[in-house]
ROTORDREN-921855 format. One record per residue (C-alpha): x, y, z; residue number from 1. Coordinates in pm, 1 decimal. Layout:
BEGIN
X | Y | Z | NUM .
...
END
This chain:
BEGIN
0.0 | 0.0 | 0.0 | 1 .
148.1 | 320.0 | -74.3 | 2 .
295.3 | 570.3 | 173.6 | 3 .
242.1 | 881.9 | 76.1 | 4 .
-107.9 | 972.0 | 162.7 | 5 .
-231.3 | 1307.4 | 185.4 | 6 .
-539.0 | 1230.4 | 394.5 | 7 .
-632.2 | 1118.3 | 722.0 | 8 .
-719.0 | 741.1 | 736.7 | 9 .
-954.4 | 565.9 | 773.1 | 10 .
-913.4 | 447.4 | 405.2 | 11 .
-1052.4 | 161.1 | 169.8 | 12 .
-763.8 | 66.8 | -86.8 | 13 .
-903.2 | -157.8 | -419.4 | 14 .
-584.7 | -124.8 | -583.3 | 15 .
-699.0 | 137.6 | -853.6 | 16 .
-641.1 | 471.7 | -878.2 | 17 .
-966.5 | 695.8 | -921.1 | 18 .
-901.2 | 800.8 | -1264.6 | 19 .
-897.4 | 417.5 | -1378.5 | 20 .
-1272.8 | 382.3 | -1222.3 | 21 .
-1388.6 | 716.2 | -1396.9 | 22 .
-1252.0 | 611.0 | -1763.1 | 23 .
-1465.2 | 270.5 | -1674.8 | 24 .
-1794.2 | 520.5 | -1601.8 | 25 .
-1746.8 | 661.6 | -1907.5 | 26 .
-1707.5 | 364.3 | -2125.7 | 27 .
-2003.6 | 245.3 | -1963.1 | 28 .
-2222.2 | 564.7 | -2049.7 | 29 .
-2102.1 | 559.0 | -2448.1 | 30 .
-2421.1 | 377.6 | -2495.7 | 31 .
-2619.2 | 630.2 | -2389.5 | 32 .
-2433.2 | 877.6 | -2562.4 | 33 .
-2481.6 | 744.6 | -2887.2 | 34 .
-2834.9 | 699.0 | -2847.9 | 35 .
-2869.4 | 1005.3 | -2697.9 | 36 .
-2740.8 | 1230.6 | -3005.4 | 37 .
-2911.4 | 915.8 | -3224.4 | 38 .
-3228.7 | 999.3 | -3127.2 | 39 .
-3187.9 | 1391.9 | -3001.6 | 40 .
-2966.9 | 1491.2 | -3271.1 | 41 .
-2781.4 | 1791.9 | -3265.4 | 42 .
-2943.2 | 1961.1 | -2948.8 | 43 .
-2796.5 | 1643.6 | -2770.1 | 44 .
-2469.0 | 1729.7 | -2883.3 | 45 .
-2427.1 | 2070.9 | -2758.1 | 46 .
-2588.6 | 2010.7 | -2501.0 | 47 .
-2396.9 | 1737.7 | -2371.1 | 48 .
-2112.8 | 1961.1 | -2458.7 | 49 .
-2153.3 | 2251.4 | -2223.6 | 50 .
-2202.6 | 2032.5 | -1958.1 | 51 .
-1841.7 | 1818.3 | -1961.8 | 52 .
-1664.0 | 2172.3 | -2075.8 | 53 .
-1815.5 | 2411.2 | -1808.1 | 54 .
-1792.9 | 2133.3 | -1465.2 | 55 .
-1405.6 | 2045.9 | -1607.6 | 56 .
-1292.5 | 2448.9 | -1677.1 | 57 .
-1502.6 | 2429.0 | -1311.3 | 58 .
-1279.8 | 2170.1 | -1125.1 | 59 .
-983.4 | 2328.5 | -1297.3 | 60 .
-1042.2 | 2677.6 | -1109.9 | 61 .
-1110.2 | 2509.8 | -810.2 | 62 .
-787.9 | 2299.0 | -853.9 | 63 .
-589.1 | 2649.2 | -912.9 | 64 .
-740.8 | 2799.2 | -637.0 | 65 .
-650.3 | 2525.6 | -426.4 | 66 .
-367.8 | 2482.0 | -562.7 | 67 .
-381.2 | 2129.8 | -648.0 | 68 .
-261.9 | 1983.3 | -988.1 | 69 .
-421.7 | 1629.7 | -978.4 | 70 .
-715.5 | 1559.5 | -1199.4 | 71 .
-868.1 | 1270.5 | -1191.6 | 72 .
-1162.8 | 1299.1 | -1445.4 | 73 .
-1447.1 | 1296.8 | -1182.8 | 74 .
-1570.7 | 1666.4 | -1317.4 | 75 .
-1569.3 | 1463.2 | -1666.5 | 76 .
-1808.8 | 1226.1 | -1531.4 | 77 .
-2000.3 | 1491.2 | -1363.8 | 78 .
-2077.8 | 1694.1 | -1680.9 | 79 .
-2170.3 | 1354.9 | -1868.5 | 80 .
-2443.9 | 1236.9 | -1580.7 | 81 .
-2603.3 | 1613.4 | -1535.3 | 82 .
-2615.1 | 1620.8 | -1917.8 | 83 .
-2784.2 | 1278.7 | -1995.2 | 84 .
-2993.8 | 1349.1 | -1690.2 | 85 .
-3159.2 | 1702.2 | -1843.4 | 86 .
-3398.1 | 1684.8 | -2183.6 | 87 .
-3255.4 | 1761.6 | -2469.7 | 88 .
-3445.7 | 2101.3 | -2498.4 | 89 .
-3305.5 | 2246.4 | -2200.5 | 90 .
-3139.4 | 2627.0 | -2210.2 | 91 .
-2757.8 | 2581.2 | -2277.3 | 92 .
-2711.9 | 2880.2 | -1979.0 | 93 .
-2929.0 | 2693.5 | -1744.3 | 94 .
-2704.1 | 2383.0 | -1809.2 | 95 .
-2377.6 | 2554.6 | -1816.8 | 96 .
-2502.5 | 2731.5 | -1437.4 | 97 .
-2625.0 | 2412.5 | -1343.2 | 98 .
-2267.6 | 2242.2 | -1452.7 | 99 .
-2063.7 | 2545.8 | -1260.9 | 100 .
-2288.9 | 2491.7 | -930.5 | 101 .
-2250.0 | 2087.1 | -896.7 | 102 .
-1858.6 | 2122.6 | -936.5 | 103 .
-1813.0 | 2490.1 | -744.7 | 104 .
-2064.4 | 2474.8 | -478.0 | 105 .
-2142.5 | 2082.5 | -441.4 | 106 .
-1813.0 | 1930.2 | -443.9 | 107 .
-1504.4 | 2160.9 | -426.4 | 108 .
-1692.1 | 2372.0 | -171.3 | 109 .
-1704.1 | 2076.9 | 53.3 | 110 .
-1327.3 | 1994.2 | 37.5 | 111 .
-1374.3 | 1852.2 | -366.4 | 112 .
-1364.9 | 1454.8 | -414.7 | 113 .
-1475.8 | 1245.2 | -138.8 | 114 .
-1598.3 | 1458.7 | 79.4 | 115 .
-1919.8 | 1601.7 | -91.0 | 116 .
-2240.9 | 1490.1 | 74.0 | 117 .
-2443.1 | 1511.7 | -179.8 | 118 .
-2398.8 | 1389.6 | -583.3 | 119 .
-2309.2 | 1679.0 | -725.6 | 120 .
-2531.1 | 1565.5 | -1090.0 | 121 .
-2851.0 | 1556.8 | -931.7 | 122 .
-2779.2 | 1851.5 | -738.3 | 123 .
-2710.2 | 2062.3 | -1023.7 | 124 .
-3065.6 | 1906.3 | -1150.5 | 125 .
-3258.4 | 1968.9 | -884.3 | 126 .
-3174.7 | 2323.7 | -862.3 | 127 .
-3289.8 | 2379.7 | -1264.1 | 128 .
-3622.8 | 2216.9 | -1129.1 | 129 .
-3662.1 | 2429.7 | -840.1 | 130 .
-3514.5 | 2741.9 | -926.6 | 131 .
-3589.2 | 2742.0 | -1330.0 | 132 .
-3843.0 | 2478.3 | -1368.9 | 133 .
-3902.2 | 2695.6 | -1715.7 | 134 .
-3551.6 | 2586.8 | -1866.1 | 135 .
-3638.0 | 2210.9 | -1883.9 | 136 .
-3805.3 | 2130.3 | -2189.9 | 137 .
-3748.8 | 1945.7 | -2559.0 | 138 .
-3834.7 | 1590.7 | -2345.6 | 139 .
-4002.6 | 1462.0 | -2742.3 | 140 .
-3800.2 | 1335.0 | -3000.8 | 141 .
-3724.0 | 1619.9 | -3266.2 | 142 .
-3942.9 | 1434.7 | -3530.8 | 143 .
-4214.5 | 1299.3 | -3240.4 | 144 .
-4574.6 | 1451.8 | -3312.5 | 145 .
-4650.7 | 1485.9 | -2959.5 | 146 .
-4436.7 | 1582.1 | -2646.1 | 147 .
-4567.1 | 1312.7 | -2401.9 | 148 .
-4342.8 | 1093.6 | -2242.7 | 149 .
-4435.1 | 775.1 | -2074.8 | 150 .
-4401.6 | 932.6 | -1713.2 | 151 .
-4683.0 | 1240.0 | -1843.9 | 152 .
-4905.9 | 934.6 | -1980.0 | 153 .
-4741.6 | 904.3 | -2388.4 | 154 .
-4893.6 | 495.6 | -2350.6 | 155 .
-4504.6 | 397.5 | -2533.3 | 156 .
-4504.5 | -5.6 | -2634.0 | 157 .
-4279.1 | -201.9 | -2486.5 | 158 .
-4016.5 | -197.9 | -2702.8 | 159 .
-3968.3 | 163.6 | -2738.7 | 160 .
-3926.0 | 194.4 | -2353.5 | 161 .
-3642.6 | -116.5 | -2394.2 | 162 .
-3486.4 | 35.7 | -2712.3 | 163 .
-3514.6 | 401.1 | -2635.8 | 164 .
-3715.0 | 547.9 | -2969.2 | 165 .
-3966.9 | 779.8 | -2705.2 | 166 .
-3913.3 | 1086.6 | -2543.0 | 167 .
-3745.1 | 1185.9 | -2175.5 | 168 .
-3462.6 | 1304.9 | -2077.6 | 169 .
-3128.6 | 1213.0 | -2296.2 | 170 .
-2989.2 | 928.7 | -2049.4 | 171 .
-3283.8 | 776.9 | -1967.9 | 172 .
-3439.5 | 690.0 | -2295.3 | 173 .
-3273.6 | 277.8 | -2342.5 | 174 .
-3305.9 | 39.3 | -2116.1 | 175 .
-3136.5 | -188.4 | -2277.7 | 176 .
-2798.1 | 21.1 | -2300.9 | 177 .
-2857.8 | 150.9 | -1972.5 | 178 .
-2860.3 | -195.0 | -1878.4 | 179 .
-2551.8 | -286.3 | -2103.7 | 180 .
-2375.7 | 23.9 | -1950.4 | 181 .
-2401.1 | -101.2 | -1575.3 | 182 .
-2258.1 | -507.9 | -1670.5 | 183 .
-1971.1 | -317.0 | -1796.0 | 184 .
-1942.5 | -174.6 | -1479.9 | 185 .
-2014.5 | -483.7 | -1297.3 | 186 .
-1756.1 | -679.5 | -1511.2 | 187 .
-1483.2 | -445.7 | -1419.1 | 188 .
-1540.6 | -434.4 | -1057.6 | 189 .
-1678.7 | -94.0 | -1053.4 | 190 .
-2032.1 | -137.8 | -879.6 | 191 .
-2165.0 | -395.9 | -669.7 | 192 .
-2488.8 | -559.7 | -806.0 | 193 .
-2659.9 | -549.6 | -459.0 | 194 .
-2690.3 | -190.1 | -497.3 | 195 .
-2889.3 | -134.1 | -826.9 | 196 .
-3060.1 | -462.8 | -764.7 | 197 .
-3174.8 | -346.4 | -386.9 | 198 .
-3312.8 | -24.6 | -525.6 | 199 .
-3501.3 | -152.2 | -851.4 | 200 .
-3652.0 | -505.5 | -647.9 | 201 .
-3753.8 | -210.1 | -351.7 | 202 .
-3911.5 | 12.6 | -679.0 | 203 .
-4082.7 | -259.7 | -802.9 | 204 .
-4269.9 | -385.0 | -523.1 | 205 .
-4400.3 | -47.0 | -416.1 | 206 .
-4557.9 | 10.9 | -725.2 | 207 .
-4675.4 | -365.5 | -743.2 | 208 .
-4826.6 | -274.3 | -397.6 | 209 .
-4926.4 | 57.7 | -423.8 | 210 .
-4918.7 | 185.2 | -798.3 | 211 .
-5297.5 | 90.0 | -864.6 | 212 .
-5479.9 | 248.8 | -1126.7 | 213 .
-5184.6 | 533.1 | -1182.6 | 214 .
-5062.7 | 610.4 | -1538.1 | 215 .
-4899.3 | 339.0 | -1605.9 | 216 .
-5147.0 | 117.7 | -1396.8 | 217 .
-4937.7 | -17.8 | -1129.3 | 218 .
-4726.1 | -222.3 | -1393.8 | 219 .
-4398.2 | -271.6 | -1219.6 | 220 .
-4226.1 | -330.3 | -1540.3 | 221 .
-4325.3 | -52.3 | -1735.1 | 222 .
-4234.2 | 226.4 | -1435.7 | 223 .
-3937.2 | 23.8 | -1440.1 | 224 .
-3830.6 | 85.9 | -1863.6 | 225 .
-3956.9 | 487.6 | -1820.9 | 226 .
-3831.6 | 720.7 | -1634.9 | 227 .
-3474.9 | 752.4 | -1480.1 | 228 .
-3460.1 | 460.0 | -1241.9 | 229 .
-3258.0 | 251.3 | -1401.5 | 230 .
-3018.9 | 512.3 | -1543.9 | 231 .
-2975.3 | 636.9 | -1136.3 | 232 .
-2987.5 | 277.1 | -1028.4 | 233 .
-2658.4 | 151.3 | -1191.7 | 234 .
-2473.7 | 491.3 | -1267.1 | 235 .
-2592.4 | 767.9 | -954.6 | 236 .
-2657.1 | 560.6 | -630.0 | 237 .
-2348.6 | 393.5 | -681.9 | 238 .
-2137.4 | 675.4 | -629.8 | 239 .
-1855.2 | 601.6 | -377.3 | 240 .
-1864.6 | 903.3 | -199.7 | 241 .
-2264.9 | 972.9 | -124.1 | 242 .
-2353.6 | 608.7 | -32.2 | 243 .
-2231.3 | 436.7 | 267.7 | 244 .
-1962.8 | 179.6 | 223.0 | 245 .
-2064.7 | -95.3 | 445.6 | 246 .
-2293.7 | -387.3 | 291.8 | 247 .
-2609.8 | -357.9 | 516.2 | 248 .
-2592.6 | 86.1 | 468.6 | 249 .
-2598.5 | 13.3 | 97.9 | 250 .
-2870.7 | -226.3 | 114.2 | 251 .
-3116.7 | 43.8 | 241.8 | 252 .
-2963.6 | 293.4 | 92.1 | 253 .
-3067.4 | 129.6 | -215.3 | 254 .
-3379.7 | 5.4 | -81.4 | 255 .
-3473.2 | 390.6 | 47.1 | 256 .
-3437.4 | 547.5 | -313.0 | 257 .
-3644.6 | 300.1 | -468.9 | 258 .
-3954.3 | 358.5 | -252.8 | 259 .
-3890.3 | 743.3 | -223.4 | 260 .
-3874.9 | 749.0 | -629.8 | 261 .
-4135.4 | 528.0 | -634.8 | 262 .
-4380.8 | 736.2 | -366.1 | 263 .
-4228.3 | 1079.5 | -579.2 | 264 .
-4326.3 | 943.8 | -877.0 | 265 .
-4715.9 | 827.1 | -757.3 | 266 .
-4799.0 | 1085.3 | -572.6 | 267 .
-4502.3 | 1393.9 | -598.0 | 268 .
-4580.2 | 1696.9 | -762.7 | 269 .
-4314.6 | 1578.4 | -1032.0 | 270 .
-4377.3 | 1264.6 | -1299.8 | 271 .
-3990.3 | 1164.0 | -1198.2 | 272 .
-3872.3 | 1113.2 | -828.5 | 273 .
-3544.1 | 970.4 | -867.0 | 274 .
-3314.9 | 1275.0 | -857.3 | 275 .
-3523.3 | 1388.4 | -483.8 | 276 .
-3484.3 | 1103.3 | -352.1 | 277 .
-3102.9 | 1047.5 | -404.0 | 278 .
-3039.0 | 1410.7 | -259.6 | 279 .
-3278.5 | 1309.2 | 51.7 | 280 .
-3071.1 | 948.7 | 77.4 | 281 .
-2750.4 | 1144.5 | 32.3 | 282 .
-2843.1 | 1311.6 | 410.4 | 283 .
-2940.2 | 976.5 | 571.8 | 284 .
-2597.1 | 839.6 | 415.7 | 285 .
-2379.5 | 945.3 | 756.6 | 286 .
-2635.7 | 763.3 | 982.9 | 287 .
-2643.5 | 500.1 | 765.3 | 288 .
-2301.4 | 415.5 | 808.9 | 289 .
-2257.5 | 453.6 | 1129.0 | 290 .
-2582.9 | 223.9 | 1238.5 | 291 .
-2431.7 | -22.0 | 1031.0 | 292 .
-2056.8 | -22.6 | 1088.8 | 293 .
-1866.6 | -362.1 | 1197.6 | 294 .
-1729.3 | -450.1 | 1511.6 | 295 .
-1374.3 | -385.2 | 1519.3 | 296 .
-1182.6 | -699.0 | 1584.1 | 297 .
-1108.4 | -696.0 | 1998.8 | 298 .
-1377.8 | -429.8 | 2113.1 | 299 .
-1740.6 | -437.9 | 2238.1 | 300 .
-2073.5 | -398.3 | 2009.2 | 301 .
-2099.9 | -56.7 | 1887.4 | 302 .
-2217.9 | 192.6 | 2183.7 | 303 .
-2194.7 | -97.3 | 2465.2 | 304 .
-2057.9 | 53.4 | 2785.5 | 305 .
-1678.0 | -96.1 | 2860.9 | 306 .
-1594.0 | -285.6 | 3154.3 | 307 .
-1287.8 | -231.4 | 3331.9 | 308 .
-1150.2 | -635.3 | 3396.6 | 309 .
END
């Protein structure tokens, strides 16, 4: 193990450097990017664009101001999630301030990689949807006839919600490459299954349970091929740094932003939940942890009172 650390322990050492696991998230998202500009064309494109080049020119301010040099493509990743996580139709300014706010204010603000307590993608979304809900728009394919997407009640066929030829935002339209995306990451050791597979089983039983006669009828699969779920289910909640890092904390971690998106979605003011409920499971993420930390080898159960012998 190397010697030279700048930080304070305690640390988890996989043998790769964080660079290595960030080229692997973005050789998992090329899927999405090329059915992203497939499908939304040119406005896909740019604005794809303005994301990655305003959160890296970000980080690289930050870095400077700092004064750090290393760069370890997380601001790269950054850009690509907050830009396949908007609709294609959304204001390049809104996305560029959105971009400069998730690197600036979420992450380098808190002390910059690792230590951010909340994903710094879906943060940058959620403040377009609070602040400018106006700037989100161009969800329909440029040649669709109408703007519905499945979430608004567009009634898409089964294989346009696996293949991605409906509207939504630019990540989210394939399930399939989502899906082919996250077993890339799986194969190299990047994500644990448990995690994407806790939150969409907890998804899909809610909505089994509870979805009823709601726009898509309570169909588990179908809420499960529209929306974002699966794109946040194998590429946001498994962030390293906003989820806990022992077994049982990711397990309802997972578990916790399946039934939040799955309540948002029913009943929330907003057709898609999942970007709410990863910020809200971002703050329980601490607790988490610490309710489910292991023994240490030699000591007493967490909180038991020691006894002098």
């Amino acid at each position: 193990m190397p010697n030279n650390w700048k930080e304070s322990p305690p640390w988890l050492w996989r043998g790769r450097r964080t660079g290595a696991i960030m080229g692997d998230v973005m050789i998992a998202l090329i899927p999405a990017l090329i059915a992203a500009i497939w499908y939304f064309h040119w406005r896909a494109l740019w604005l794809l664009l303005t994301t990655v080049v305003v959160c890296t020119a970000t980080e690289g301010i930050c870095l400077l101001c700092r004064q750090q040099k290393e760069f370890d493509g997380s601001a790269v990743v950054t850009g690509l999630l907050l830009g396949l996580s908007l609709p294609a139709g959304t204001r390049l300014w809104a996305a560029a301030l959105a971009s400069a706010f998730s690197i600036a204010v979420v992450k380098q603000a808190f002390g910059g990689i690792g230590h951010n307590l909340f994903n710094p993608a879906m943060a940058g979304r959620a403040l377009l949807m609070v602040v400018w809900p106006q700037t989100l728009g161009g969800y329909a394919l440029p040649d669709a006839v109408s703007s519905a997407t499945p979430l608004a009640g567009g009634g898409e066929s089964f294989w346009s919600l696996l293949a991605g030829c409906r509207g939504g935002s630019l990540g989210e339209t394939s399930a399939l490459l989502i899906v082919l995306g996250g077993g890339y990451l799986y194969l190299k050791g990047a994500i644990r299954l448990r995690v994407p597979v806790t939150c969409l089983a907890a998804f899909s039983l809610f909505i089994w349970l509870f979805g009823g006669e709601s726009f898509l009828t309570g169909d588990p699969t179908s809420h499960l091929l529209s929306g974002s779920i699966l794109f946040g289910s194998f590429f946001i909640i498994t962030d390293y740094v906003t989820k806990p890092v022992t077994p049982w904390g990711e397990v309802i971690f997972a578990g916790g932003v399946g039934i939040l998106t799955a309540v948002l979605r029913l009943w929330g003011p907003y057709p898609e939940g999942v970007c709410f409920a990863v910020l809200l499971m971002n703050l329980a993420a601490p607790l988490l942890e610490y309710l489910t930390r292991r023994r240490v080898y030699g000591t007493g159960l967490p909180g038991a009172a020691s006894v002098a012998v």
